[in-house]
PDB file of N, CA, C and O in Angstrom:
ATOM      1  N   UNK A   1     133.241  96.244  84.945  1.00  0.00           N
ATOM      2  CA  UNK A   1     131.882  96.498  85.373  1.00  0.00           C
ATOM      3  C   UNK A   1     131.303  97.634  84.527  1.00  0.00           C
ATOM      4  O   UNK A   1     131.978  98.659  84.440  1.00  0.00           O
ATOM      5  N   UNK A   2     130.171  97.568  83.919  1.00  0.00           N
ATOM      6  CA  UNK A   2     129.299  98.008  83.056  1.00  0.00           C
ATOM      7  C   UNK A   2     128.513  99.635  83.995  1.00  0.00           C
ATOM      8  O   UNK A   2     128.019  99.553  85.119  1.00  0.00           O
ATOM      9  N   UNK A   3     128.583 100.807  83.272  1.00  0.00           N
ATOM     10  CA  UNK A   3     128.121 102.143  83.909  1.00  0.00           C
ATOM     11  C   UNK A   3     126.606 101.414  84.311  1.00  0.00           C
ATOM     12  O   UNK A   3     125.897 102.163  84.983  1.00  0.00           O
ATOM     13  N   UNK A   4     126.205 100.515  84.104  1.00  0.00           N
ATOM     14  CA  UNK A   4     124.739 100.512  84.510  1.00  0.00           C
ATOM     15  C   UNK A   4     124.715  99.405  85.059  1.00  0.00           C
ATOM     16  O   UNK A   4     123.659  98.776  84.994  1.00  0.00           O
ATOM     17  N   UNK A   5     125.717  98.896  85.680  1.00  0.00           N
ATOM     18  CA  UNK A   5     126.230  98.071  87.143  1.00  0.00           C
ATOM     19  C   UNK A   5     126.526  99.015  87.877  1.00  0.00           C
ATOM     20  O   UNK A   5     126.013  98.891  88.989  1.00  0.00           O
ATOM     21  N   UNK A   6     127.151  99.945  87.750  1.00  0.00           N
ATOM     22  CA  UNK A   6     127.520 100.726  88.705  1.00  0.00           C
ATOM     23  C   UNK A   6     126.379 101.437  89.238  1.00  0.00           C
ATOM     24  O   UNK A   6     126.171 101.263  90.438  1.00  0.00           O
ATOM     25  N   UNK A   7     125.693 102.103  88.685  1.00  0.00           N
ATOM     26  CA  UNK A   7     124.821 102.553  88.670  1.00  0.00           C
ATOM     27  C   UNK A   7     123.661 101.846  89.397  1.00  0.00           C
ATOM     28  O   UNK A   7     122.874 102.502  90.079  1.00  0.00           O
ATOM     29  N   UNK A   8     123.571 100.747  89.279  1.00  0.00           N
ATOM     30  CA  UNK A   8     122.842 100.055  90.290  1.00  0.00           C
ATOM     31  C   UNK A   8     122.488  99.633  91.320  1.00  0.00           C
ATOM     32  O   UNK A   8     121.442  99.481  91.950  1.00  0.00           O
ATOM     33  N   UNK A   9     124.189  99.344  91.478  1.00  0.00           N
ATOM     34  CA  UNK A   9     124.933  99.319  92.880  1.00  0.00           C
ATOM     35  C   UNK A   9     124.627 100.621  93.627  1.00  0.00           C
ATOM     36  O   UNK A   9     123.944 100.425  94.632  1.00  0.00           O
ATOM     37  N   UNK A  10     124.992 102.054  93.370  1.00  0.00           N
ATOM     38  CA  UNK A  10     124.965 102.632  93.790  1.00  0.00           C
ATOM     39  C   UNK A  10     123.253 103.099  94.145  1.00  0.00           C
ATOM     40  O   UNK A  10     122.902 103.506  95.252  1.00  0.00           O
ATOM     41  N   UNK A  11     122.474 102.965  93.151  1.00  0.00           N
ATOM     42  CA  UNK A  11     121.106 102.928  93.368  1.00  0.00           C
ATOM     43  C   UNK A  11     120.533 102.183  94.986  1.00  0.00           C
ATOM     44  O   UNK A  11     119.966 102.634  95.981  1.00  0.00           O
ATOM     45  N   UNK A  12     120.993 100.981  94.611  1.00  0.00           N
ATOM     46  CA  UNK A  12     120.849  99.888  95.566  1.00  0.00           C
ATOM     47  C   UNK A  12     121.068 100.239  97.147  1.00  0.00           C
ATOM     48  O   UNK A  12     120.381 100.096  98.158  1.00  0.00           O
ATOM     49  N   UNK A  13     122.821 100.960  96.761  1.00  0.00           N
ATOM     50  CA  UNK A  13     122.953 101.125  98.474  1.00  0.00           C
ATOM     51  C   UNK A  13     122.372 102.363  99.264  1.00  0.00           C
ATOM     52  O   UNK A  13     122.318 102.510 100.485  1.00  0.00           O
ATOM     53  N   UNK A  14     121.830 103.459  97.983  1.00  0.00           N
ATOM     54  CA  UNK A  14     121.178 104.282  98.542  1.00  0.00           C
ATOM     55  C   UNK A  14     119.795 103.989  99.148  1.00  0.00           C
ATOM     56  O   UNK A  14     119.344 104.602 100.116  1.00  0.00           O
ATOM     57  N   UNK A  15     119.196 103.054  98.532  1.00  0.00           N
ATOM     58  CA  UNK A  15     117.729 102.741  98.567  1.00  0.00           C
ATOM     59  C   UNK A  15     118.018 101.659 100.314  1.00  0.00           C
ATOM     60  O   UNK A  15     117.160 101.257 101.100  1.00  0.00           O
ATOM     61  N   UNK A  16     118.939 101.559 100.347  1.00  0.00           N
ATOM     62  CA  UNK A  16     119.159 100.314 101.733  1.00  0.00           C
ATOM     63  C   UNK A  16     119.364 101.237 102.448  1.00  0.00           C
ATOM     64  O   UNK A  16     118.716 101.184 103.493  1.00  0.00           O
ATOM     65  N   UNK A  17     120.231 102.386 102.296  1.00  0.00           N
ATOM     66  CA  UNK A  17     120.023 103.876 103.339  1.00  0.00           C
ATOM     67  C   UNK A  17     118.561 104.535 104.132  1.00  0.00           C
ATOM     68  O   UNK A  17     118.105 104.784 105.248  1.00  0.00           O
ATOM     69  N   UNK A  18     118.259 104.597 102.808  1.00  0.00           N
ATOM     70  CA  UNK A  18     116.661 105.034 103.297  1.00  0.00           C
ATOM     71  C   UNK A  18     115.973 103.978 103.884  1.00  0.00           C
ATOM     72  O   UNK A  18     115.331 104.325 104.875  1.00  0.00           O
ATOM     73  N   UNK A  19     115.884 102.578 103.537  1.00  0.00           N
ATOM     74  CA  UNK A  19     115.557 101.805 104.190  1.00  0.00           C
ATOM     75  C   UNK A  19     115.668 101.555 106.050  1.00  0.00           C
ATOM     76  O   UNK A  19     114.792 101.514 106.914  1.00  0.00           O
ATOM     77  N   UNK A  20     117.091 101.434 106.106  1.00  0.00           N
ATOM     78  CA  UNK A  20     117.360 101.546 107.428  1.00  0.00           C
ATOM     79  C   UNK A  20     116.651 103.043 108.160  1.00  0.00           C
ATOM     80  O   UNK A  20     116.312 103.047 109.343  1.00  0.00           O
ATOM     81  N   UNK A  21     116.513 104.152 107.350  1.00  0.00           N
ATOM     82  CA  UNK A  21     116.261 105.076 108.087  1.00  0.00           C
ATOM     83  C   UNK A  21     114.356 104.835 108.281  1.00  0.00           C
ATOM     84  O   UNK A  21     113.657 105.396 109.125  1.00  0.00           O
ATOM     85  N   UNK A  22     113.901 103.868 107.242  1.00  0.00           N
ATOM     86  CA  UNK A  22     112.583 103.552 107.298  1.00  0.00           C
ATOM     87  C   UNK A  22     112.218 103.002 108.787  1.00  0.00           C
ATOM     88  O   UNK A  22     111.469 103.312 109.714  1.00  0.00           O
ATOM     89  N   UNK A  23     113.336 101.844 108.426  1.00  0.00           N
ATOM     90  CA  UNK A  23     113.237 101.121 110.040  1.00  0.00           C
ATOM     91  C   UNK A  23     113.044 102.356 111.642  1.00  0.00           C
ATOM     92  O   UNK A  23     112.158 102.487 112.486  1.00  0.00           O
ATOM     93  N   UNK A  24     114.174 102.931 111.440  1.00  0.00           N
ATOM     94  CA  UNK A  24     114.142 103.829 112.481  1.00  0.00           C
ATOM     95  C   UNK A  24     112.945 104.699 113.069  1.00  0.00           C
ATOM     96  O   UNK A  24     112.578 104.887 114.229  1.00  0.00           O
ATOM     97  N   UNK A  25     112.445 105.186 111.781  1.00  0.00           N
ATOM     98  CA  UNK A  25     111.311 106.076 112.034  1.00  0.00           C
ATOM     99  C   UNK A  25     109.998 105.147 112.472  1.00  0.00           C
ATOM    100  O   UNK A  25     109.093 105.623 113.158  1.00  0.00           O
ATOM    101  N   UNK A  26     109.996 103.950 112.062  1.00  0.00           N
ATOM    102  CA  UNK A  26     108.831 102.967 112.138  1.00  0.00           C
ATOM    103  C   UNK A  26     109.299 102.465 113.711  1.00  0.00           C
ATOM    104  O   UNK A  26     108.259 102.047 114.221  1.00  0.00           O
ATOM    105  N   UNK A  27     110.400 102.331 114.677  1.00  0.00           N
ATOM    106  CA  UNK A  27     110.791 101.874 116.193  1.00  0.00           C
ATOM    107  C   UNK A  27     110.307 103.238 116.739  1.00  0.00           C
ATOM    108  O   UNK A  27     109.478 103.215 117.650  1.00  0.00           O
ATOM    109  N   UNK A  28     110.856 104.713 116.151  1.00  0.00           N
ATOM    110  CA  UNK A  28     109.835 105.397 116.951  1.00  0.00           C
ATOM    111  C   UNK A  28     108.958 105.657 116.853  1.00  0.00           C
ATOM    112  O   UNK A  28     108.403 105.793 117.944  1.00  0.00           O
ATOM    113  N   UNK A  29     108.427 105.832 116.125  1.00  0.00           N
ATOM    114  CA  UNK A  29     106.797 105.653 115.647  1.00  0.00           C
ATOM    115  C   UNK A  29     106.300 104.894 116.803  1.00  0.00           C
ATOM    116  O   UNK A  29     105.750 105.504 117.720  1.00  0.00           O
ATOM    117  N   UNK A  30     106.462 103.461 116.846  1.00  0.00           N
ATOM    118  CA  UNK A  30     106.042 102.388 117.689  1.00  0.00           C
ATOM    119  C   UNK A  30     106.306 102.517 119.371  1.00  0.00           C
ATOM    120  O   UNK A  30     105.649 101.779 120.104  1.00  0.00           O
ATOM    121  N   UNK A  31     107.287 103.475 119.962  1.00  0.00           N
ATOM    122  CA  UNK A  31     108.139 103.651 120.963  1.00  0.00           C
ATOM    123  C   UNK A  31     106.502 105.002 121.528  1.00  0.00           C
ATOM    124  O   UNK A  31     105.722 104.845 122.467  1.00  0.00           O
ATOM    125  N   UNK A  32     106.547 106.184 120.493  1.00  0.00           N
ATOM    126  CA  UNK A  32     105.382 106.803 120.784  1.00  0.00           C
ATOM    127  C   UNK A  32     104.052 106.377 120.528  1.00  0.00           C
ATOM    128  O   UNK A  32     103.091 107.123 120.720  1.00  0.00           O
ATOM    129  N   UNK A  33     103.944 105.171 120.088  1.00  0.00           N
ATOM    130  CA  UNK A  33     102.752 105.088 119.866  1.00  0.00           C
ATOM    131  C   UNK A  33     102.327 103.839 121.416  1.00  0.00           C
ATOM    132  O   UNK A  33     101.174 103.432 121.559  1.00  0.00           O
ATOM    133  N   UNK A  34     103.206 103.518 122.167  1.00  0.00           N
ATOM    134  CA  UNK A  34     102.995 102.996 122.951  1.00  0.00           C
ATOM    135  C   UNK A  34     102.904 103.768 124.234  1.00  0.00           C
ATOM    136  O   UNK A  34     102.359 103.366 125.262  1.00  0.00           O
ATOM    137  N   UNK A  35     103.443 104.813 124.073  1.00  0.00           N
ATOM    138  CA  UNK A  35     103.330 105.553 125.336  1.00  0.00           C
ATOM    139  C   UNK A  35     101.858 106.849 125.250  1.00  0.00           C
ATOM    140  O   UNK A  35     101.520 107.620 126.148  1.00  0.00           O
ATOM    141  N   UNK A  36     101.305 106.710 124.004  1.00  0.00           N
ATOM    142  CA  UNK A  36     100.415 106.960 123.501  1.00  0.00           C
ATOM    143  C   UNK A  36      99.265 106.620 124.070  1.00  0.00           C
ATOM    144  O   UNK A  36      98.484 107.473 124.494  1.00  0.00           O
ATOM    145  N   UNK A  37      98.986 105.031 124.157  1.00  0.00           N
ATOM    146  CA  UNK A  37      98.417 104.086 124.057  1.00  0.00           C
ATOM    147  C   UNK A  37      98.051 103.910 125.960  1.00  0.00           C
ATOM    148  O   UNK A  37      96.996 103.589 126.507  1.00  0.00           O
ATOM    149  N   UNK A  38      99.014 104.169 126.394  1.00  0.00           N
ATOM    150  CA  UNK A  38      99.658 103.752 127.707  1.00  0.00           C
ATOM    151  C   UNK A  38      98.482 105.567 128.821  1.00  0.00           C
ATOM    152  O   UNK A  38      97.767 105.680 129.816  1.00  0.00           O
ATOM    153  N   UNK A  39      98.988 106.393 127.827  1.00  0.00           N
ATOM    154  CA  UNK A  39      98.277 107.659 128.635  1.00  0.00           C
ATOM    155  C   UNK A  39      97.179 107.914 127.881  1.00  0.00           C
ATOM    156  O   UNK A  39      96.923 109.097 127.662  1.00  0.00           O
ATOM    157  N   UNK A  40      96.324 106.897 127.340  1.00  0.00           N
ATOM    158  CA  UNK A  40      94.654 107.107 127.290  1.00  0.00           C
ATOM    159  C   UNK A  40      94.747 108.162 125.813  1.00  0.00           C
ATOM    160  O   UNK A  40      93.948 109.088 125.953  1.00  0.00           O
ATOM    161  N   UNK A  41      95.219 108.215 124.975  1.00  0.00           N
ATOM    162  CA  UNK A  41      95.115 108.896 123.480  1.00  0.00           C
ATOM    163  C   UNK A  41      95.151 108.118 122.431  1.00  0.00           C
ATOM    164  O   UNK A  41      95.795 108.506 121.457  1.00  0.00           O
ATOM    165  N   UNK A  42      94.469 106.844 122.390  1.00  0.00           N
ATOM    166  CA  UNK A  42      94.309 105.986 121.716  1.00  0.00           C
ATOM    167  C   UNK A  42      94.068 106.741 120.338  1.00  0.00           C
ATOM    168  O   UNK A  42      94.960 106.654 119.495  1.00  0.00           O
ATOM    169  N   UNK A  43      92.857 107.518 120.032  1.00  0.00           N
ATOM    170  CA  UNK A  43      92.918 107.828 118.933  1.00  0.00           C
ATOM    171  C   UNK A  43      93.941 108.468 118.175  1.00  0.00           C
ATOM    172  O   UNK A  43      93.607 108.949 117.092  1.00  0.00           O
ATOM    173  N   UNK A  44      95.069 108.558 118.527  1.00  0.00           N
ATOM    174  CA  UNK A  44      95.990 109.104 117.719  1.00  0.00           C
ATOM    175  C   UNK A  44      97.192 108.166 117.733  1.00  0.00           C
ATOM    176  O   UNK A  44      98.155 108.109 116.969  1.00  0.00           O
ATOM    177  N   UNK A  45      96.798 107.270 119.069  1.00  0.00           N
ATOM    178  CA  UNK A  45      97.911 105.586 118.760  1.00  0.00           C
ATOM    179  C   UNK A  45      97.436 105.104 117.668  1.00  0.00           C
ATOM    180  O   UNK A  45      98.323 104.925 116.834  1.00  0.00           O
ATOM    181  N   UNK A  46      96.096 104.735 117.225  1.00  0.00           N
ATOM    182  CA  UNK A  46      95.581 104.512 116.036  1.00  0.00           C
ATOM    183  C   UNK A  46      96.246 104.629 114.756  1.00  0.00           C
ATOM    184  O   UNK A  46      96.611 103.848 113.877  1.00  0.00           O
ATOM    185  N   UNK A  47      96.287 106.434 115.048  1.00  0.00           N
ATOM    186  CA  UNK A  47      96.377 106.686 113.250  1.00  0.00           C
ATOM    187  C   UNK A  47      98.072 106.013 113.375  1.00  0.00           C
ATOM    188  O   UNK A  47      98.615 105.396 112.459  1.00  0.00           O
ATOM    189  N   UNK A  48      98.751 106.329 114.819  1.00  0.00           N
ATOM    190  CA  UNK A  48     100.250 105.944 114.495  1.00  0.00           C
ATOM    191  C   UNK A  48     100.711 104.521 113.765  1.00  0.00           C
ATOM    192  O   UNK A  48     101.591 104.279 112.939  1.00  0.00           O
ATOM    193  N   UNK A  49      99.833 103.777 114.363  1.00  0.00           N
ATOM    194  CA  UNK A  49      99.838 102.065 113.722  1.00  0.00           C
ATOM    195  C   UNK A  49      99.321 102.095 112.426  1.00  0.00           C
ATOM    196  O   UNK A  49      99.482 101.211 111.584  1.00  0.00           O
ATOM    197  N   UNK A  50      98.690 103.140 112.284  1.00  0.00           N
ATOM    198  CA  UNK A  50      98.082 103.014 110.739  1.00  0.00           C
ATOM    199  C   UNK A  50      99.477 103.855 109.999  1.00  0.00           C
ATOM    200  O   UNK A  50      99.562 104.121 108.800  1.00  0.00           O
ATOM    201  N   UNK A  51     100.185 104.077 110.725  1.00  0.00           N
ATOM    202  CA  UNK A  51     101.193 105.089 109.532  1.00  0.00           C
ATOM    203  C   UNK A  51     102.346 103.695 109.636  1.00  0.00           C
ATOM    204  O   UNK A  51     102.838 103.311 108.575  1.00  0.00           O
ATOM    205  N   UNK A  52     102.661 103.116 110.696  1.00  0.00           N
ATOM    206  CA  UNK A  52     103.585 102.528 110.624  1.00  0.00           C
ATOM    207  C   UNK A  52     103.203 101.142 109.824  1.00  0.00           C
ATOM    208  O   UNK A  52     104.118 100.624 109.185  1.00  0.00           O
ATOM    209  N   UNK A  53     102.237 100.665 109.818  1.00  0.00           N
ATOM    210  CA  UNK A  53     101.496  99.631 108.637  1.00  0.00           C
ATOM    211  C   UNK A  53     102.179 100.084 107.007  1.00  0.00           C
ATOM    212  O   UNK A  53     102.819  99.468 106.154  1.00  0.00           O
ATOM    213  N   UNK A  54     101.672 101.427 107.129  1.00  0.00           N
ATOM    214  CA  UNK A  54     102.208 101.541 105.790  1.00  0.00           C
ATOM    215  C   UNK A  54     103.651 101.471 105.312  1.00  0.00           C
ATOM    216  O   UNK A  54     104.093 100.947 104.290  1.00  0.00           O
ATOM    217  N   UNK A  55     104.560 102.405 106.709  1.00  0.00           N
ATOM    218  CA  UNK A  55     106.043 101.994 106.544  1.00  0.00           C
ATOM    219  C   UNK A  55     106.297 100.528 106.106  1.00  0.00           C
ATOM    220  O   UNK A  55     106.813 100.253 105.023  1.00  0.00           O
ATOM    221  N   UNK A  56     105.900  99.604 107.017  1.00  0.00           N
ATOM    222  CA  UNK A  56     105.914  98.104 106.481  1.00  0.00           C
ATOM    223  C   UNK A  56     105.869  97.389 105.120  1.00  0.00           C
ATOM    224  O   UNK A  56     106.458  96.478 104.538  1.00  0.00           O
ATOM    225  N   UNK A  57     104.835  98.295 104.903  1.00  0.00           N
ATOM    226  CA  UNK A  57     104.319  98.138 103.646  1.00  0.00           C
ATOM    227  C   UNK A  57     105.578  98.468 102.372  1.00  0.00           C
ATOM    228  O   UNK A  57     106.211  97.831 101.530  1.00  0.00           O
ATOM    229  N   UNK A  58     105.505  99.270 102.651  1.00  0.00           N
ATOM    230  CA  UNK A  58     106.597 100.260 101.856  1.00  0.00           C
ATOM    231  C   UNK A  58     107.932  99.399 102.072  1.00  0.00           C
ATOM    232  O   UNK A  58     108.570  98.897 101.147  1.00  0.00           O
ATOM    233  N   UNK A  59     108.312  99.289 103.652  1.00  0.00           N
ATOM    234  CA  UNK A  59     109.529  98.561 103.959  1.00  0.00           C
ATOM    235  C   UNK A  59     109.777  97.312 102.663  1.00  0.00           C
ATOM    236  O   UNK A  59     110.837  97.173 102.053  1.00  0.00           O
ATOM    237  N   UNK A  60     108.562  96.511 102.450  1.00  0.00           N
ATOM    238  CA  UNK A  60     108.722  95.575 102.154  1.00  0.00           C
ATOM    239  C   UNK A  60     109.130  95.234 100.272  1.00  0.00           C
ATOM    240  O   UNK A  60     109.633  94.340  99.592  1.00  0.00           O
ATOM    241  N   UNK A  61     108.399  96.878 100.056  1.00  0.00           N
ATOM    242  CA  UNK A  61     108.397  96.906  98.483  1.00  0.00           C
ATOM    243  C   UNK A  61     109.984  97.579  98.332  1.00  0.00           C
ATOM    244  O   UNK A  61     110.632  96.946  97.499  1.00  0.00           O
ATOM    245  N   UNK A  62     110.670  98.599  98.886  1.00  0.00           N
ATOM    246  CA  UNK A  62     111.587  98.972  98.727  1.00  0.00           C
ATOM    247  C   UNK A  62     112.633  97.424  98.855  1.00  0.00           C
ATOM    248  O   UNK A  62     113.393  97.078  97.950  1.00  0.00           O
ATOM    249  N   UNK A  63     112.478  96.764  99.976  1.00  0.00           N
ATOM    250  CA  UNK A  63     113.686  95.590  99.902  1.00  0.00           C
ATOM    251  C   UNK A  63     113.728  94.645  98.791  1.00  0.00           C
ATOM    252  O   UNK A  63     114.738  93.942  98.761  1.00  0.00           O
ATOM    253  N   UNK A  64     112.903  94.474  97.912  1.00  0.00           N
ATOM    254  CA  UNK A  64     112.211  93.691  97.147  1.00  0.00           C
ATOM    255  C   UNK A  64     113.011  94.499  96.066  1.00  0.00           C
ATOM    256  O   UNK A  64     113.821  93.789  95.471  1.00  0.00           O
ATOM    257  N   UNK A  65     112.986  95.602  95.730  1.00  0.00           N
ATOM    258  CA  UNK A  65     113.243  96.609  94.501  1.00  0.00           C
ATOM    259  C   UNK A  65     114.953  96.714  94.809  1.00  0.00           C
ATOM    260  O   UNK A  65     115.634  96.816  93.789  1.00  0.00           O
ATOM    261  N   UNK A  66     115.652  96.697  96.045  1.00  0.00           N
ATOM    262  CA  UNK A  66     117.092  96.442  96.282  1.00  0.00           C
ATOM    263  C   UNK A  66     117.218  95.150  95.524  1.00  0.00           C
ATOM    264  O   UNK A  66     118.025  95.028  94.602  1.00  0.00           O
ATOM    265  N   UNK A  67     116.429  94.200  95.910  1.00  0.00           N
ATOM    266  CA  UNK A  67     116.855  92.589  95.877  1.00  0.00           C
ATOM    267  C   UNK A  67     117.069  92.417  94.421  1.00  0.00           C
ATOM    268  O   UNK A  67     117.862  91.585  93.982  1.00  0.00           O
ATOM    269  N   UNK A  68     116.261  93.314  93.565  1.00  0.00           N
ATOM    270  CA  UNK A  68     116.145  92.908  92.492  1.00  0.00           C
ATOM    271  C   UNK A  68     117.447  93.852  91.261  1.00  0.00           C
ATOM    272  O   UNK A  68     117.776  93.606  90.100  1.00  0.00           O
ATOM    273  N   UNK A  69     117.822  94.822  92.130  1.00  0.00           N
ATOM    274  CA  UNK A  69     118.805  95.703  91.539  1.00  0.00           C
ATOM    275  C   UNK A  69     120.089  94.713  92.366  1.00  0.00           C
ATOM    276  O   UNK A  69     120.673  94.102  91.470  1.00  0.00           O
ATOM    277  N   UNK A  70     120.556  94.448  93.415  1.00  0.00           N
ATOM    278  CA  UNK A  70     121.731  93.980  92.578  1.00  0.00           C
ATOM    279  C   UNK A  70     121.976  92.504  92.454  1.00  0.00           C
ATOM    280  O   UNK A  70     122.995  91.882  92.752  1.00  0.00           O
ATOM    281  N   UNK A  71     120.643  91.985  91.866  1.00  0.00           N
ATOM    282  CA  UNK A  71     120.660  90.837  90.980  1.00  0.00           C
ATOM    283  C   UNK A  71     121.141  90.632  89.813  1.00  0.00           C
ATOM    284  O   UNK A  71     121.616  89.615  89.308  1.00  0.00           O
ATOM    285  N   UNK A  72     120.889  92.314  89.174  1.00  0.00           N
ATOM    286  CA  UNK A  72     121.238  93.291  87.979  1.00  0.00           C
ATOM    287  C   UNK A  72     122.866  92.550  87.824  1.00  0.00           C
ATOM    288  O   UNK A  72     123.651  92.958  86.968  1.00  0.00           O
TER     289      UNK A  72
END
């Protein structure tokens, strides 16, 4: 295996680290933004769905950028 296989790999499983920790922060995000929602502070459930949109967002480009490293 080639230093820039390895290297990829290891790229890869770090980037799936942060990923999972993406996930996490985006369930609570969603966990407060419902209890948010629930005691009349909508405007700040708002911006929360608007932050966790972007996690998604992001979620989706980071798995994409794994998928493609260890295709490598």
């Amino acid at each position: 295996m080639s230093d820039n296989s390895e290297a990829n790999i290891a790229t890869a499983d770090a980037l799936t680290l942060l990923l999972h920790n993406q996930h996490a922060i985006s369930a609570a995000i969603e966990e407060v933004t419902k209890w948010l929602s629930e005691n009349g502070v909508r405007g700040v459930a708002g911006n929360a769905i608007a932050a966790m949109e972007t996690l998604d967002t992001n979620a989706q480009c980071i798995t994409e950028a794994i998928m493609r490293l260890r295709q490598l």
